[in-house]
LUMRO-225878 format. One record per atom (N, C-alpha, C, CB): residue in three letters; atom name; residue number from 1; x, y, z negated; chain. Coordinates in nm, 2 decimals, always signed. Atoms other than C-alpha are relative to their C-alpha. Glycine has a CB too. Layout:
BEGIN
NODE   aa  at    i       u       v       w  ch
NODE  ALA  CA  NUM       X       Y       Z   A
...
This chain:
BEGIN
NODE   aa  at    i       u       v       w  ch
NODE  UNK   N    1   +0.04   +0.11   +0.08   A
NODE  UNK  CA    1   -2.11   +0.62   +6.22   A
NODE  UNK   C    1   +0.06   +0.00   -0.14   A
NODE  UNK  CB    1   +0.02   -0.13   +0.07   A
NODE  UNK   N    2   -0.07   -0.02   +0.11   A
NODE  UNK  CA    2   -1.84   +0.65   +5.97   A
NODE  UNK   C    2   -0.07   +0.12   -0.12   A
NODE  UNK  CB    2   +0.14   +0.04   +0.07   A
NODE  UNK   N    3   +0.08   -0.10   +0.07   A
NODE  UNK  CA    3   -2.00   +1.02   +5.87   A
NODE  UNK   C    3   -0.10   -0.08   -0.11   A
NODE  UNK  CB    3   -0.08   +0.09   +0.12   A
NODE  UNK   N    4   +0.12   +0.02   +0.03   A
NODE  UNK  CA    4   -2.33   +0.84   +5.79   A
NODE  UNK   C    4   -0.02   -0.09   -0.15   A
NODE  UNK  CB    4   -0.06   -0.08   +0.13   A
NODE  UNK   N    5   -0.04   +0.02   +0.12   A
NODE  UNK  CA    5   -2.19   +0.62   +5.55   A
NODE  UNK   C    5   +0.07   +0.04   -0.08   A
NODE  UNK  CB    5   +0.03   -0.05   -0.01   A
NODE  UNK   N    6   -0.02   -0.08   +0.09   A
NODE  UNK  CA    6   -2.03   +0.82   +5.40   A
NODE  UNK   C    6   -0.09   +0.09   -0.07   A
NODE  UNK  CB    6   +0.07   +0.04   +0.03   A
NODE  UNK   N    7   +0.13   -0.12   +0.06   A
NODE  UNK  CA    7   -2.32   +1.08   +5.33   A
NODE  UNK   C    7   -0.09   -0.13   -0.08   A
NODE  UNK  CB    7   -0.11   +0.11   +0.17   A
NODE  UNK   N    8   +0.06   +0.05   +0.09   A
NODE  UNK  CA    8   -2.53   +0.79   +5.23   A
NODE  UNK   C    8   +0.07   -0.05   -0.13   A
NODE  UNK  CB    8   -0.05   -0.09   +0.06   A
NODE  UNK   N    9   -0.09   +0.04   +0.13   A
NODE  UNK  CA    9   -2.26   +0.62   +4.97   A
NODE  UNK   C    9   +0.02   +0.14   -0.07   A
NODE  UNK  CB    9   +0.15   -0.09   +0.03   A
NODE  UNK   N   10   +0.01   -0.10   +0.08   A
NODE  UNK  CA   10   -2.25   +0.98   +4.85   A
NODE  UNK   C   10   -0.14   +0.04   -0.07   A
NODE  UNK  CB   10   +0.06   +0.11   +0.07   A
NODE  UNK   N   11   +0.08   -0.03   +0.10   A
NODE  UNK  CA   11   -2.55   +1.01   +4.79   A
NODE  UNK   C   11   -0.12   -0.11   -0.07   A
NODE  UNK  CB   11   -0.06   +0.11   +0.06   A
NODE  UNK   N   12   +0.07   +0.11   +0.08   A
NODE  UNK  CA   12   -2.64   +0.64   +4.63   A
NODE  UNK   C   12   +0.07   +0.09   -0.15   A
NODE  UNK  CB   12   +0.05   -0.19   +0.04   A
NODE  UNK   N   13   -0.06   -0.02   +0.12   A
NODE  UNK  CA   13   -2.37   +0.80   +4.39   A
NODE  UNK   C   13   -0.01   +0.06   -0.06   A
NODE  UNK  CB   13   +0.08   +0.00   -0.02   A
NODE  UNK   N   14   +0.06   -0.09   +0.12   A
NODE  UNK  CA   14   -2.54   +1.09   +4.28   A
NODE  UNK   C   14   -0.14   -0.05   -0.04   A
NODE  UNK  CB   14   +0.00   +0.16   +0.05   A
NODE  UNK   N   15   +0.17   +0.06   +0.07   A
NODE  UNK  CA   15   -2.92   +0.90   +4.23   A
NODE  UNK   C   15   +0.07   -0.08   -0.12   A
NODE  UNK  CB   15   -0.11   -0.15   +0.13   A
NODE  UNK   N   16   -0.06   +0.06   +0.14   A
NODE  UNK  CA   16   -2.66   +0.64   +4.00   A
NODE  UNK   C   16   -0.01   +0.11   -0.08   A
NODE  UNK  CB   16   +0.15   -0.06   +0.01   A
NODE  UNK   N   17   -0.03   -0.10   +0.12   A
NODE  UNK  CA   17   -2.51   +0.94   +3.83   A
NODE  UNK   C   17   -0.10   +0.07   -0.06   A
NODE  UNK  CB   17   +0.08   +0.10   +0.03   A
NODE  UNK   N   18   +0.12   -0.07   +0.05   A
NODE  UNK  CA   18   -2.86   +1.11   +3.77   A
NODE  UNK   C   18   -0.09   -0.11   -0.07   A
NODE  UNK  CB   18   -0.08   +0.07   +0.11   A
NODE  UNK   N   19   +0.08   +0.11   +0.12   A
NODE  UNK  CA   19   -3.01   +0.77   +3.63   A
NODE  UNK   C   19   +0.06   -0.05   -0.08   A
NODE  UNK  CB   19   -0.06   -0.10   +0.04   A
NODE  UNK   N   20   -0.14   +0.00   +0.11   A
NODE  UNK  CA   20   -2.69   +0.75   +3.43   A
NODE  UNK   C   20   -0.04   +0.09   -0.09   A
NODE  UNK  CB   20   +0.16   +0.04   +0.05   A
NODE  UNK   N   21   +0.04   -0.08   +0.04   A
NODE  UNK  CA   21   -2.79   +1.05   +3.33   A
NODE  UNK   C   21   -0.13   +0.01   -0.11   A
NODE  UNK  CB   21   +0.01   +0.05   +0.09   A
NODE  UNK   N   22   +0.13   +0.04   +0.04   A
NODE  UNK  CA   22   -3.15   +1.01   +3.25   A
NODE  UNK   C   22   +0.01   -0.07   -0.10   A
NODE  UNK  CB   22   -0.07   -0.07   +0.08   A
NODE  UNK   N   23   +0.04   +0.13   +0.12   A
NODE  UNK  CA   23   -3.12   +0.66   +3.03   A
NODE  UNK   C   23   +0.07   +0.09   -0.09   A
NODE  UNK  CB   23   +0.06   -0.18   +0.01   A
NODE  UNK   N   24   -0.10   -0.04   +0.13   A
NODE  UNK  CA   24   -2.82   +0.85   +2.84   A
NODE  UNK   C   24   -0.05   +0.09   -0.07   A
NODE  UNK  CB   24   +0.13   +0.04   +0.03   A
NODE  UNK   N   25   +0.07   -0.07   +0.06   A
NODE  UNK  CA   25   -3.03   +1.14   +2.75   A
NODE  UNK   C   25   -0.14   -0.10   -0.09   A
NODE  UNK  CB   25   -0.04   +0.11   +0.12   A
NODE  UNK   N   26   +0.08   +0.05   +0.08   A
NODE  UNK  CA   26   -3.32   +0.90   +2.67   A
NODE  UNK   C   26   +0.05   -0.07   -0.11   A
NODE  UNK  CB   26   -0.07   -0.06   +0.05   A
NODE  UNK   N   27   -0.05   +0.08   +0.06   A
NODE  UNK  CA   27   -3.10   +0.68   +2.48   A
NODE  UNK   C   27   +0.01   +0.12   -0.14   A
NODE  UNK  CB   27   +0.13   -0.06   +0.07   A
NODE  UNK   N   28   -0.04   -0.10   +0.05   A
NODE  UNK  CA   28   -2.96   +1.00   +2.29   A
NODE  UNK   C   28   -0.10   +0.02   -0.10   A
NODE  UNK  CB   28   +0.04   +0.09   +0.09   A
NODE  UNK   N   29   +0.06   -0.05   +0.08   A
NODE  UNK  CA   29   -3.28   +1.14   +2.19   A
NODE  UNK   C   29   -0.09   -0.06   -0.09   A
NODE  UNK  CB   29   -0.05   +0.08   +0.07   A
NODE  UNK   N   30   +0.10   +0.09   +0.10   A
NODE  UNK  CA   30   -3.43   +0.80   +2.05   A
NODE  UNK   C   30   +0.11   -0.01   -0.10   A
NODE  UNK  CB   30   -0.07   -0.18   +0.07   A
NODE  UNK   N   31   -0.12   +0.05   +0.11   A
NODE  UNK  CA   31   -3.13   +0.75   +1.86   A
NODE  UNK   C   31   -0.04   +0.11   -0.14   A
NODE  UNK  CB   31   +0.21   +0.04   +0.08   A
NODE  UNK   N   32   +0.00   -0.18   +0.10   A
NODE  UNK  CA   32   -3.16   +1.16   +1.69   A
NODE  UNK   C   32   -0.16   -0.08   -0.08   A
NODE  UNK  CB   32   -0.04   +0.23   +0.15   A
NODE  UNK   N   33   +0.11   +0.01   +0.05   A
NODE  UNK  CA   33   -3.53   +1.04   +1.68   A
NODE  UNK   C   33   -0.04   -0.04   -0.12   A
NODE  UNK  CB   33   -0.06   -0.05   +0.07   A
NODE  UNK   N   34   +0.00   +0.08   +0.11   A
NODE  UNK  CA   34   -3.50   +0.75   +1.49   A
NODE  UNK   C   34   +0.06   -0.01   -0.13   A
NODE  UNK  CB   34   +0.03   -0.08   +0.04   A
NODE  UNK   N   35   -0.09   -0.01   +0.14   A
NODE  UNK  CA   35   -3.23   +0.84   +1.26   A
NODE  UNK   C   35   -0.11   +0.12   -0.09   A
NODE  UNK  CB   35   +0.19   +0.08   +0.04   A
NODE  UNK   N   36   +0.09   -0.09   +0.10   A
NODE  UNK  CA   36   -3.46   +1.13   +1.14   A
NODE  UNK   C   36   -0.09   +0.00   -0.07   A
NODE  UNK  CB   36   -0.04   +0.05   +0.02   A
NODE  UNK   N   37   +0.09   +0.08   +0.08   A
NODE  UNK  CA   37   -3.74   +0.95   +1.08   A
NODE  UNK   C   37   +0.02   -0.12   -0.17   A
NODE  UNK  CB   37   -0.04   -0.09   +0.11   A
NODE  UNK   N   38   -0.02   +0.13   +0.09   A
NODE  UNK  CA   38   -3.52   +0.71   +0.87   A
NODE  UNK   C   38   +0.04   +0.08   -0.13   A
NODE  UNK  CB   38   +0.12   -0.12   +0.07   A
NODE  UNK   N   39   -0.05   -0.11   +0.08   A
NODE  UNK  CA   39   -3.37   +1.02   +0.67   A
NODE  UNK   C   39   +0.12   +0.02   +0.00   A
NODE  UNK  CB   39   -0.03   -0.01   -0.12   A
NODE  UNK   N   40   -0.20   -0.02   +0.02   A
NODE  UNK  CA   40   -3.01   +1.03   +0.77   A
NODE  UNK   C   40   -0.04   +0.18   +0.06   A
NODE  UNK  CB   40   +0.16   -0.15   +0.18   A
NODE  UNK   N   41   -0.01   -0.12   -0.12   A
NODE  UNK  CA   41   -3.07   +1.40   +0.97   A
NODE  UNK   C   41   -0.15   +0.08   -0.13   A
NODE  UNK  CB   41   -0.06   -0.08   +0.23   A
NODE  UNK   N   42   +0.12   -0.07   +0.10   A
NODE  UNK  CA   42   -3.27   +1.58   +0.63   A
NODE  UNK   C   42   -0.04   +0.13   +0.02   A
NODE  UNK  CB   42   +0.04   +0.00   -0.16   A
NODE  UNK   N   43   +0.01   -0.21   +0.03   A
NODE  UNK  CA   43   -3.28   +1.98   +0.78   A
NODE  UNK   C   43   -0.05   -0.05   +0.17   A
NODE  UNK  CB   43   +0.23   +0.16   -0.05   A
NODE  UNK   N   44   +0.02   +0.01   -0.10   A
NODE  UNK  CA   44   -3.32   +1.85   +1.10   A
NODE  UNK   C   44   -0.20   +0.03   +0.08   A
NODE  UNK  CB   44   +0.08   -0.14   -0.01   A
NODE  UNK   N   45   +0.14   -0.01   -0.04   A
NODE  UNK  CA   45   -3.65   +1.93   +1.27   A
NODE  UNK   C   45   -0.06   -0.08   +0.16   A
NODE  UNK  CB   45   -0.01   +0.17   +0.00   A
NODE  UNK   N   46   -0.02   +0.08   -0.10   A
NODE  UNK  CA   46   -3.75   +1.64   +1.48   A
NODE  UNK   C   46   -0.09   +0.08   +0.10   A
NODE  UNK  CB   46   -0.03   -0.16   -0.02   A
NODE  UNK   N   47   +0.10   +0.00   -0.19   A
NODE  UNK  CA   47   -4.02   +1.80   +1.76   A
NODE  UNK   C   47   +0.09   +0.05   +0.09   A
NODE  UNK  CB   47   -0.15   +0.12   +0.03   A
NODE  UNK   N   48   -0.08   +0.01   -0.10   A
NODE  UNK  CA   48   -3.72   +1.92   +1.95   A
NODE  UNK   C   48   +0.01   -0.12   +0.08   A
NODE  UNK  CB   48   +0.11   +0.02   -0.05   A
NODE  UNK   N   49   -0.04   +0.12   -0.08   A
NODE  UNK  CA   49   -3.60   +1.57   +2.01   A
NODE  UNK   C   49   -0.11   -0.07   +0.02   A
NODE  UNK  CB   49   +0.09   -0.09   -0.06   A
NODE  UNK   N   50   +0.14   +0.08   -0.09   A
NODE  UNK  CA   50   -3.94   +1.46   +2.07   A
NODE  UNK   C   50   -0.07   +0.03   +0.08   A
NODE  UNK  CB   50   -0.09   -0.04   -0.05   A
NODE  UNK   N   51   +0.06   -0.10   -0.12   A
NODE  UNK  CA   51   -4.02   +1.70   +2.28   A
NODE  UNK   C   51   +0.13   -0.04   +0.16   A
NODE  UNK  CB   51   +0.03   +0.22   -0.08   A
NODE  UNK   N   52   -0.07   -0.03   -0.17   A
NODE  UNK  CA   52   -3.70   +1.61   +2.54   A
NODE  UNK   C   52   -0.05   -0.18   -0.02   A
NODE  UNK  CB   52   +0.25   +0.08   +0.05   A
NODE  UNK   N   53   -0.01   +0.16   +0.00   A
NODE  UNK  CA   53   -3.77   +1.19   +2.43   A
NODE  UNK   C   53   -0.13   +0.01   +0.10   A
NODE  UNK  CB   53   -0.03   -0.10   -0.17   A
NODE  UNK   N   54   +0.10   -0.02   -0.08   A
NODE  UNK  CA   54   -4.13   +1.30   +2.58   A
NODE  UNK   C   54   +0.05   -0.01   +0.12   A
NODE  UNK  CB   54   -0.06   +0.11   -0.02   A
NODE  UNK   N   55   -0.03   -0.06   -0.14   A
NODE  UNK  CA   55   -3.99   +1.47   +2.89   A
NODE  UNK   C   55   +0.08   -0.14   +0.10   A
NODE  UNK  CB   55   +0.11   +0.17   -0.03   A
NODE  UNK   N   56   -0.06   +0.11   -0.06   A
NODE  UNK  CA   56   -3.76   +1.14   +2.95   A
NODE  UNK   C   56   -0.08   -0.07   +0.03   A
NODE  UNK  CB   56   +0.09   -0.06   -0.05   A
NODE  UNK   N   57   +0.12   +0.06   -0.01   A
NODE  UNK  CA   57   -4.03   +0.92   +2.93   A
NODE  UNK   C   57   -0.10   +0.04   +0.11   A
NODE  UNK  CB   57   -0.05   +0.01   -0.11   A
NODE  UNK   N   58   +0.07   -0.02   -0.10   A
NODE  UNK  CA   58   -4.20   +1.11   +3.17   A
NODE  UNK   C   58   +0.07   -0.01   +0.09   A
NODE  UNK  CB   58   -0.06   +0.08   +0.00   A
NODE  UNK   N   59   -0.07   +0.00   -0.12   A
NODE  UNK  CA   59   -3.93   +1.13   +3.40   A
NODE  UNK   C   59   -0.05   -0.20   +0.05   A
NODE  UNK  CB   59   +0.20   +0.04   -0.03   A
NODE  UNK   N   60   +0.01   +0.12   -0.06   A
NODE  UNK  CA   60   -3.98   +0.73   +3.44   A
NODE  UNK   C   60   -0.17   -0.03   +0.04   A
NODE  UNK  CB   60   +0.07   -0.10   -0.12   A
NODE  UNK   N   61   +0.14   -0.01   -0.04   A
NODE  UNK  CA   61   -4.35   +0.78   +3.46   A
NODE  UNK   C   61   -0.10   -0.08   -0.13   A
NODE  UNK  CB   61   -0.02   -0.08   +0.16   A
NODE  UNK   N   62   +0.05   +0.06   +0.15   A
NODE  UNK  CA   62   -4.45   +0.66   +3.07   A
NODE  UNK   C   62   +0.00   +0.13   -0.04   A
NODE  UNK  CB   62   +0.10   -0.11   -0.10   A
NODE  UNK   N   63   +0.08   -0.10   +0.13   A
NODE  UNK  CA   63   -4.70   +0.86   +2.87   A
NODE  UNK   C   63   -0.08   -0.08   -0.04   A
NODE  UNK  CB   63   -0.10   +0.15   +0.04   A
NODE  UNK   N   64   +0.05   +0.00   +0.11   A
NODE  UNK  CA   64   -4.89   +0.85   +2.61   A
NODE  UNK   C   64   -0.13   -0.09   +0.00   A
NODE  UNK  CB   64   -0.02   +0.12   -0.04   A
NODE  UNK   N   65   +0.13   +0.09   -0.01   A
NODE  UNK  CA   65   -5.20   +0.58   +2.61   A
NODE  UNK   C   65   -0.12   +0.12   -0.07   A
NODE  UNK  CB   65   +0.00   -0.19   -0.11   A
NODE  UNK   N   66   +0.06   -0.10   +0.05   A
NODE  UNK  CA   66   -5.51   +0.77   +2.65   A
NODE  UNK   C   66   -0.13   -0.10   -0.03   A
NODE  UNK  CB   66   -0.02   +0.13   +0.10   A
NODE  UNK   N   67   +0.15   +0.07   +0.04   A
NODE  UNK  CA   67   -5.88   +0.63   +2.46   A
NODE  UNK   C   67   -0.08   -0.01   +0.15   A
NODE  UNK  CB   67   -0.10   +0.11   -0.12   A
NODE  UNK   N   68   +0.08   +0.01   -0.13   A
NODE  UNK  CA   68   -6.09   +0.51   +2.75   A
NODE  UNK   C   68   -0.14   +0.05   +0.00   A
NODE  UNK  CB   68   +0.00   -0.15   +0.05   A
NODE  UNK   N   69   +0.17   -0.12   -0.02   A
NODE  UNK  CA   69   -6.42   +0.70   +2.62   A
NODE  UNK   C   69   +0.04   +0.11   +0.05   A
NODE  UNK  CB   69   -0.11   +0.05   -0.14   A
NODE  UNK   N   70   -0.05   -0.14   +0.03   A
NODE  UNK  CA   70   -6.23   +1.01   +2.61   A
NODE  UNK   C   70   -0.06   +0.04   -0.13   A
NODE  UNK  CB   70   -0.03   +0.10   +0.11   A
NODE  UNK   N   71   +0.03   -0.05   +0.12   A
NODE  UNK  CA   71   -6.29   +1.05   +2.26   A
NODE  UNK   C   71   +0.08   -0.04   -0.09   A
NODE  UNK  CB   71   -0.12   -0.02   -0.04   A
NODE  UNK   N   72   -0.14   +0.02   +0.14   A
NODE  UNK  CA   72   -6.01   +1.06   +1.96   A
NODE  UNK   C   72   -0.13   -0.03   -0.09   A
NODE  UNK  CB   72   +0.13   +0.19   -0.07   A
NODE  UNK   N   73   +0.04   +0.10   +0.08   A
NODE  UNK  CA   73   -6.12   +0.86   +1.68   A
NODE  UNK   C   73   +0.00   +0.09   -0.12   A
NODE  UNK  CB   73   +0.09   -0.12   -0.01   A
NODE  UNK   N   74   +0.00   -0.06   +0.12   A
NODE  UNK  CA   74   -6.19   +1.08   +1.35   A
NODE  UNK   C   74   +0.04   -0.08   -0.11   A
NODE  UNK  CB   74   -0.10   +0.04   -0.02   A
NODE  UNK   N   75   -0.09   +0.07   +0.11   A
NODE  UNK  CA   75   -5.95   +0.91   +1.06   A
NODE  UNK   C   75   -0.14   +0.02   -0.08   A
NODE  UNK  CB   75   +0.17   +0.08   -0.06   A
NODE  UNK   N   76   +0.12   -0.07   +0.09   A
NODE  UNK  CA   76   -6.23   +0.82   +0.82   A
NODE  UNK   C   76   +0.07   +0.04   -0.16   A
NODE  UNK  CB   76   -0.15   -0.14   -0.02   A
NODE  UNK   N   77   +0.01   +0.00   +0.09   A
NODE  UNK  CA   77   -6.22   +0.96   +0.49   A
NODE  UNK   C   77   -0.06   -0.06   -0.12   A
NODE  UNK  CB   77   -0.01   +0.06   +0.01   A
NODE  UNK   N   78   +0.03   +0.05   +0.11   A
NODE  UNK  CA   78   -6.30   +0.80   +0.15   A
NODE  UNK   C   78   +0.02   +0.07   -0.06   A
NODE  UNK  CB   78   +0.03   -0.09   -0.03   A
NODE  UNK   N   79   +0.07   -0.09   +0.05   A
NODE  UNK  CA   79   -6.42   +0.99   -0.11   A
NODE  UNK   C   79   +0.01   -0.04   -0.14   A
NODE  UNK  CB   79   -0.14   +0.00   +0.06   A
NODE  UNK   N   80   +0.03   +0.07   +0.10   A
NODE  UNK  CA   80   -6.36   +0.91   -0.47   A
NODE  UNK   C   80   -0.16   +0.03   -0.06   A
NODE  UNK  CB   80   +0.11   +0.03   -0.09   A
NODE  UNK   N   81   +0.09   -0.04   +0.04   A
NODE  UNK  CA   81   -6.69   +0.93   -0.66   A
NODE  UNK   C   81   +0.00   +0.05   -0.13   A
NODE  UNK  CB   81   -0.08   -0.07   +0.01   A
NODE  UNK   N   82   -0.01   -0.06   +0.10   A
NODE  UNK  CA   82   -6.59   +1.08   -0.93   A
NODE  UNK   C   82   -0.10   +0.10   -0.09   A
NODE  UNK  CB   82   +0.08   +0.04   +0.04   A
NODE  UNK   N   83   +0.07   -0.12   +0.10   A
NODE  UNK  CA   83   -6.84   +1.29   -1.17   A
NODE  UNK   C   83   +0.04   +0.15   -0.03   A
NODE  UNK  CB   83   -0.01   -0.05   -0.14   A
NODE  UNK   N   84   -0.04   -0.15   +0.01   A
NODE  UNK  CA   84   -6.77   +1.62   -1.19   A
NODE  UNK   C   84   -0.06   +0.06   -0.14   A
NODE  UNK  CB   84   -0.05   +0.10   +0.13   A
NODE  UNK   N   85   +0.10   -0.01   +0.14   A
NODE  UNK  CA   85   -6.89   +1.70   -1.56   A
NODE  UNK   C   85   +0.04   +0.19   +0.02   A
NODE  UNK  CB   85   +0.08   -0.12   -0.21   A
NODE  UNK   N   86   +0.00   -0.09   +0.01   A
NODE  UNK  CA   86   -6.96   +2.07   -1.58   A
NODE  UNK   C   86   +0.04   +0.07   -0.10   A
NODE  UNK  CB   86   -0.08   +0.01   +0.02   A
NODE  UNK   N   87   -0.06   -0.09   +0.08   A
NODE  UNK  CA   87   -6.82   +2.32   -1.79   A
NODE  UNK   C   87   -0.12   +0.05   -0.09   A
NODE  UNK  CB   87   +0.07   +0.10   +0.08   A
């Protein structure tokens, strides 16, 4: 009986330590994220850290909102009208 608790309290303490883990990496890579966006991190090349902020996010089971037609939205363009006077 003794065993049993023990094996379980060993292994509540590694699920803690791995979701210790987890937030601290997510934490980490919004931090890099955000600072780069803001311009402290100028050589820096953020799709790394948004590539593991992704992968955290998915560990909790958060992605990306998808369009419910299935169709992406074409950004419209505007157009100046400008004249083009010929040469």
């Amino acid at each position: 009986m003794a065993e049993e608790e023990e094996s379980q309290s060993g292994k509540r303490s590694f699920e803690l330590l791995g979701e210790v883990v987890k937030v601290s990496v997510l934490a980490w890579s919004a931090a890099l994220l955000t600072l780069s966006y803001m311009g402290y991190f100028q050589k820096m090349d953020p799709t790394f850290i948004a590539s593991i902020f992704s992968g955290s996010l998915a560990g909790y089971g958060i992605s990306r909102a998808v369009d419910t037609n299935g169709k992406q939205k074409k950004p419209k363009i505007e157009e100046d009208n400008i004249t083009k006077s010929k040469p």
